[in-house]
C-alpha positions as CSV (number, residue, x, y, z in Angstrom):
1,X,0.0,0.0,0.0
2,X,1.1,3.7,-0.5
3,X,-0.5,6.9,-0.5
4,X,0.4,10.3,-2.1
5,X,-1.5,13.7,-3.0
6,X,-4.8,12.5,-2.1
7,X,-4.4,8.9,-3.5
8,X,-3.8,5.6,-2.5
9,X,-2.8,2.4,-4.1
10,X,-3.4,-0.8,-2.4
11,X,-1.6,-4.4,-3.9
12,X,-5.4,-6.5,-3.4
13,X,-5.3,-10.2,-4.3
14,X,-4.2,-10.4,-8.6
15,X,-4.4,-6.4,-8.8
16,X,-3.3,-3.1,-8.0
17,X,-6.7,-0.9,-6.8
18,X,-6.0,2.9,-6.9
19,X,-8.4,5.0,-4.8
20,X,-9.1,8.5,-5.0
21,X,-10.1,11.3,-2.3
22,X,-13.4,12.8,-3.1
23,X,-14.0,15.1,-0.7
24,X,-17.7,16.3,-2.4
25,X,-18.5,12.5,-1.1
26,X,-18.0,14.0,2.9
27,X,-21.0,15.8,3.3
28,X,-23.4,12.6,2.2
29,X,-21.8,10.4,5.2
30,X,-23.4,9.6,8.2
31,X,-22.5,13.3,10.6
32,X,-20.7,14.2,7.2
33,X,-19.2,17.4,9.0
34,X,-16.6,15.0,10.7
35,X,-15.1,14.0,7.9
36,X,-12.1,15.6,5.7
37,X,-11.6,12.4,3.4
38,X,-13.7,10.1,1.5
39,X,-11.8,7.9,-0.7
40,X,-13.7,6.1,-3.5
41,X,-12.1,3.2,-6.3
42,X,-10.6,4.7,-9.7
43,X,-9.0,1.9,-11.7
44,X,-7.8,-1.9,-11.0
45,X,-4.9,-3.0,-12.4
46,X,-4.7,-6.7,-12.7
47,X,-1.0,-8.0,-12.2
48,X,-2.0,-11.7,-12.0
49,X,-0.9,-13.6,-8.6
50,X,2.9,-12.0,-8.1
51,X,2.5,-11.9,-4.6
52,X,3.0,-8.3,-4.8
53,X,5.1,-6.1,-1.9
54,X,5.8,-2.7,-1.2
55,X,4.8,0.3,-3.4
56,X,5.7,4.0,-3.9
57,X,4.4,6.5,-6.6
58,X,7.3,8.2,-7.9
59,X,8.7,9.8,-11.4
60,X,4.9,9.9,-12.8
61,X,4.9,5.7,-12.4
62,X,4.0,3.4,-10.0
63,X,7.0,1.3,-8.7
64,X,6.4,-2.1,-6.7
65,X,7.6,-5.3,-5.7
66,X,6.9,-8.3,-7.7
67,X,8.2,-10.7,-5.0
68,X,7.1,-14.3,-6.7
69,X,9.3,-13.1,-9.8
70,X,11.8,-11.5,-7.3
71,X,12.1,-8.1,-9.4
72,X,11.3,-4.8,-9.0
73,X,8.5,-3.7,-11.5
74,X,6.6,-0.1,-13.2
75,X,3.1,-0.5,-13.3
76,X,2.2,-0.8,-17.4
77,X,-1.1,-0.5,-18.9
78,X,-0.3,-3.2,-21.7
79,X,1.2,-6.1,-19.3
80,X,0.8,-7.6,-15.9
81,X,3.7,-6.0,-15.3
82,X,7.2,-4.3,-16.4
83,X,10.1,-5.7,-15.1
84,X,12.7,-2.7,-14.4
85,X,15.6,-4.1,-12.0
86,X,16.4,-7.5,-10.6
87,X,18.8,-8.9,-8.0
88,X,22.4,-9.6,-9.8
89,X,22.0,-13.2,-8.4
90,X,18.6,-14.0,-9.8
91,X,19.5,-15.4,-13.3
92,X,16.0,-16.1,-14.8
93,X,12.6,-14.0,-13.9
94,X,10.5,-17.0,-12.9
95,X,7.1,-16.9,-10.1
96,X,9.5,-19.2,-7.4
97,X,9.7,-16.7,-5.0
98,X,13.6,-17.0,-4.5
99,X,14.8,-15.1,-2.6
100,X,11.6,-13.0,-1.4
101,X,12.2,-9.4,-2.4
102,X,9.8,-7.6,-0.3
103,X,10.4,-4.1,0.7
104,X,11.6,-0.8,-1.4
105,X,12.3,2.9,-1.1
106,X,13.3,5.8,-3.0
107,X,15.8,8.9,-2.4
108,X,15.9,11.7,-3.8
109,X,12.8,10.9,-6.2
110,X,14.5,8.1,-7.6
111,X,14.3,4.3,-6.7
112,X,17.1,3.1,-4.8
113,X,16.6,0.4,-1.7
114,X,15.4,-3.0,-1.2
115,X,15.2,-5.6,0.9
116,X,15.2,-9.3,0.3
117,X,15.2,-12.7,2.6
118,X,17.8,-13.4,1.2
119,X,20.3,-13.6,-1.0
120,X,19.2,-17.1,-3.0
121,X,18.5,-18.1,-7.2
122,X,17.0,-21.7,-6.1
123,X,13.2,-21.8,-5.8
124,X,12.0,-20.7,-2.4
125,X,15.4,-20.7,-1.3
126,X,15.2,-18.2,1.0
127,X,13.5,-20.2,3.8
128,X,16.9,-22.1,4.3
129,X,18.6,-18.9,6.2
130,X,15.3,-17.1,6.9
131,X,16.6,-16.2,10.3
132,X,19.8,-14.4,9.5
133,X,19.8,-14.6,5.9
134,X,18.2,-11.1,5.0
135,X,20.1,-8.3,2.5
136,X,19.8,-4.4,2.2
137,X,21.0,-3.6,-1.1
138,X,21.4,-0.4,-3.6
139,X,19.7,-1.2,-6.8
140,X,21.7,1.2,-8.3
141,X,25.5,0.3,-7.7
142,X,24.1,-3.4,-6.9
143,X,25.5,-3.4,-3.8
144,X,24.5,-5.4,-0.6
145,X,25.1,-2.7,1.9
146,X,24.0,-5.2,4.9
147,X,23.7,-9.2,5.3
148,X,22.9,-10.9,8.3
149,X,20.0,-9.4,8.5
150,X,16.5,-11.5,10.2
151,X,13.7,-10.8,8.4
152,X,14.4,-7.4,6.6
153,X,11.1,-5.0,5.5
154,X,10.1,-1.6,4.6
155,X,13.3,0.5,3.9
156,X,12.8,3.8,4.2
157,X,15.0,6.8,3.1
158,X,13.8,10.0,6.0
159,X,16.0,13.0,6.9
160,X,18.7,11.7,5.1
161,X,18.9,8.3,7.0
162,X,18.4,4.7,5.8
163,X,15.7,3.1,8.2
164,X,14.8,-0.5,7.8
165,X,12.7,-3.2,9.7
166,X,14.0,-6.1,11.2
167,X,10.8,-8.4,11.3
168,X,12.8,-11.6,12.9
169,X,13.8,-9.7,16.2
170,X,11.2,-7.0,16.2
171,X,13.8,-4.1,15.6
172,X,13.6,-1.1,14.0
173,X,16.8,0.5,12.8
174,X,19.1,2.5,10.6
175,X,22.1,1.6,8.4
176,X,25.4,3.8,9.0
177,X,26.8,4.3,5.8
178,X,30.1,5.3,7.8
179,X,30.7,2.3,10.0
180,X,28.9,0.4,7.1
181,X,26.6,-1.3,10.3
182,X,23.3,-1.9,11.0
183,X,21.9,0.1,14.4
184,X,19.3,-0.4,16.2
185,X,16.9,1.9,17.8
186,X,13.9,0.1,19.4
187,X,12.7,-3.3,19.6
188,X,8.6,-3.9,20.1
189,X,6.7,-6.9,20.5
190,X,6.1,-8.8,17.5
191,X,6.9,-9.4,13.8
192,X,7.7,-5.8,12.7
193,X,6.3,-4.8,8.6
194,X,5.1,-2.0,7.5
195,X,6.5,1.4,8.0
196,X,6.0,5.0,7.8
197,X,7.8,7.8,9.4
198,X,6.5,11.3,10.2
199,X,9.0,13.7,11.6
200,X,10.5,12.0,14.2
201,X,7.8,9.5,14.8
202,X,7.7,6.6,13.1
203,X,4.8,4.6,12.7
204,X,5.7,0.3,12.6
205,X,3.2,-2.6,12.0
206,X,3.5,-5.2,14.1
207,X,1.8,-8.8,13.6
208,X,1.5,-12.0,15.6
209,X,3.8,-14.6,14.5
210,X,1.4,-17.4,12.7
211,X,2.7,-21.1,13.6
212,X,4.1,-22.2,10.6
213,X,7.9,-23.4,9.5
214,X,8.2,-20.1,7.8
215,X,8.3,-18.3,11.2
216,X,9.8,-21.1,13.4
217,X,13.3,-20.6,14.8
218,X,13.0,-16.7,14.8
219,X,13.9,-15.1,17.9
220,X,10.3,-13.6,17.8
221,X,8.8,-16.7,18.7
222,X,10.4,-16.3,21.9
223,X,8.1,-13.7,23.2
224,X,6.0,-14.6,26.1
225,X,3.1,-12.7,24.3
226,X,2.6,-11.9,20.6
227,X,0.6,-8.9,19.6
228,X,-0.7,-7.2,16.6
229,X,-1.3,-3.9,15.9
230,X,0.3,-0.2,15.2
231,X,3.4,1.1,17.7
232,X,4.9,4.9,17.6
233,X,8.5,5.0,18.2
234,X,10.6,8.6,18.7
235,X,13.6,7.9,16.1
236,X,16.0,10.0,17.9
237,X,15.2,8.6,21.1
238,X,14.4,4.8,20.4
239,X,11.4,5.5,23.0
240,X,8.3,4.1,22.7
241,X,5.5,6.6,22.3
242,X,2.1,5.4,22.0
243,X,0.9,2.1,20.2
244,X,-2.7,0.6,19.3
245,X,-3.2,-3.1,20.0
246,X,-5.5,-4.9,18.3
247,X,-7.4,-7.4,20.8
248,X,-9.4,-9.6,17.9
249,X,-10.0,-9.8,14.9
250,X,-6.7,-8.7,13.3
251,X,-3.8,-10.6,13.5
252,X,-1.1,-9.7,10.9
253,X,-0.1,-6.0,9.6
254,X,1.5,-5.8,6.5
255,X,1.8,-1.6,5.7
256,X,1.7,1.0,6.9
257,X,0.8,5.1,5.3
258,X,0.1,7.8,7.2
259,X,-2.8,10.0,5.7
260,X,-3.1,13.8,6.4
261,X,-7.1,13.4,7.7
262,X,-8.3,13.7,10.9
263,X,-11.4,11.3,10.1
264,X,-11.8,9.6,7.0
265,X,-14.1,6.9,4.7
266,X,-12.8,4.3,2.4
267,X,-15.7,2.4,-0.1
268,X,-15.1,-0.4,-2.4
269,X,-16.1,-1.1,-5.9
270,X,-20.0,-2.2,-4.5
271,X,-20.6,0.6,-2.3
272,X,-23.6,3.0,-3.8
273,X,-21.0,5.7,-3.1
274,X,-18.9,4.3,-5.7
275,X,-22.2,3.8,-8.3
276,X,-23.2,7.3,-7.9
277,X,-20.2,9.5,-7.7
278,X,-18.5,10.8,-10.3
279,X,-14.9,12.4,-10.1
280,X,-15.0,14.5,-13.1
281,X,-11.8,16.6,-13.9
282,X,-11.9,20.6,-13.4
283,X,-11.8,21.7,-17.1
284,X,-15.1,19.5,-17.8
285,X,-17.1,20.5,-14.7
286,X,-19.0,23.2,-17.0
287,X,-20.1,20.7,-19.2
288,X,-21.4,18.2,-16.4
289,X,-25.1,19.1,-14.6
290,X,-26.2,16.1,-12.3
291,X,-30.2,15.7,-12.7
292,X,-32.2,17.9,-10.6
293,X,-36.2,16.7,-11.3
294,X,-37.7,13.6,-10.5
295,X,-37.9,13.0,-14.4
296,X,-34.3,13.6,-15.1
297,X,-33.1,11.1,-11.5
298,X,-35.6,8.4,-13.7
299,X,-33.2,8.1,-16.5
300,X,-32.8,6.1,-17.9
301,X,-35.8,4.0,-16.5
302,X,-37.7,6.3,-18.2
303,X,-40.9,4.5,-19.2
304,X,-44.3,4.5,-18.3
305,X,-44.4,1.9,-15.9
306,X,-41.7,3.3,-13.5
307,X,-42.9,4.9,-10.5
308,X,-41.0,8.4,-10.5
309,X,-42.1,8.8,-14.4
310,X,-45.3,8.9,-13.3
311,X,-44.7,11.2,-9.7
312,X,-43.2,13.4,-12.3
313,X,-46.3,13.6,-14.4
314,X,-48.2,14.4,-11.3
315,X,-45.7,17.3,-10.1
């Protein structure tokens, strides 16, 4: 998922579904004057199953991470998908999931990070070192900058600092390109994924480790309780500021965005909101009058037998 300028793109099953703030929606919710954000669906993609990964909107494309063909990928209107950059030790693009690419980020406007599982070209092969098999790389000099890593997600370039996820011990960190390290700020209690960072706050999904061999022998599992939810941690302090636990219901937290709205609605393709809103773009708004009588609302049911042609004719 990944949101920008009033939009947000969410990686949904075989597709990519971009949604769109429409804020004329706001004042048709339920106490509408709480509201500062409706977001409605524009367009599906459909990617076919690539297990898709992390996302970010940049250079007038959509970037992402095609994880089952381990590559890095521009959204393209004429294919699933367009394969941009892949790991130097991936030899053939193939949906085996090798060495689970997962998380990316840009600097400077430009893509430049990633994180993988590891580091392998055999199928699945990263759930042999899952536990401290995971890579930080530059895309662009194809450089691992970090190995050893447990679990690496969601990269992040913020106030000129590298910051990174360690999902395997529950860290958050940065990379020092000095000492060429890994350093860790704050550790919370679960399987860290997801990340967004605001100021000096930054925001970290945590989820609760599922019992299966892909998590087993992590140092996670250790934990005398495993949560799920949203923690706040101060980057320059490694302090813990807040954090939202979710009791029931959700047990896993995959990304994280933080949207400028104080209260906000999000619809799918079903919703009547979706069937009877129309985003229309400023230069066409003259030309565009929504229907005003009962006649005009008929249309196009507009035959005898329908009940508002005929509350028309009596009107």
């Amino acid at each position: 998922m990944y949101a920008k300028s009033g939009k947000i793109w969410a990686g949904l099953g075989h597709g990519i579904y971009q949604f769109t703030n429409f804020n004329g929606v706001t004042s048709k919710l339920e106490n509408g004057k709480t509201y500062d954000a409706c977001y409605l669906p524009q367009s599906i993609h459909f990617t076919a199953d690539i297990d898709i990964h992390e996302m970010e909107y940049c250079d007038d494309r959509l970037y992402f991470v095609n994880t089952k063909f381990s590559c890095l990928c521009i959204k393209d209107e004429n294919t699933s998908f367009k394969p941009i950059w892949k790991p130097p030790f991936i030899t053939l693009l193939q949906p085996l999931d090798k060495c689970h690419l997962n998380g990316f980020c840009t600097r400077d406007g430009k893509p430049r990070y990633v994180t993988a599982l590891g580091s392998s070209d055999n199928p699945l092969g990263w759930r042999d070192t899952k536990a401290n098999g995971g890579i930080l790389m530059d895309i662009t000099t194809n450089e691992i900058l970090a190995r050893g890593l447990s679990m690496p997600h969601s990269p992040r370039w913020h106030q000129e600092k590298l910051y990174l996820l360690e999902s395997g011990t529950g860290a958050i960190s940065y990379y020092d390109f000095e000492i060429k390290k890994i350093i860790e700020i704050a550790t919370v209690p679960g399987f860290t994924r997801g990340l967004d960072i605001v100021g000096d706050f930054a925001f970290i999904g945590v989820s609760k480790v599922r019992e299966s061999a892909t998590f087993s022998g992590l140092p996670i599992t250790k934990l005398p309780k495993r949560v799920s939810g949203v923690w706040i941690v101060n980057i320059k302090t490694g302090k813990i500021v807040s954090f939202i636990e979710f009791t029931s219901g959700i047990d896993e937290v995959f990304a994280i965005s933080v949207v400028p709205h104080t209260k906000m609605e999000m619809f799918d393709f079903n919703s009547e909101y979706s069937k009877s809103n129309y985003i229309i773009a400023p230069e066409d708004i003259e030309q565009v009058k929504m229907p005003e009588t009962i006649i005009e609302r008929a249309t196009p049911h507009f035959d005898k037998g329908n009940d508002l042609y005929n509350e028309g004719k009596k009107e």
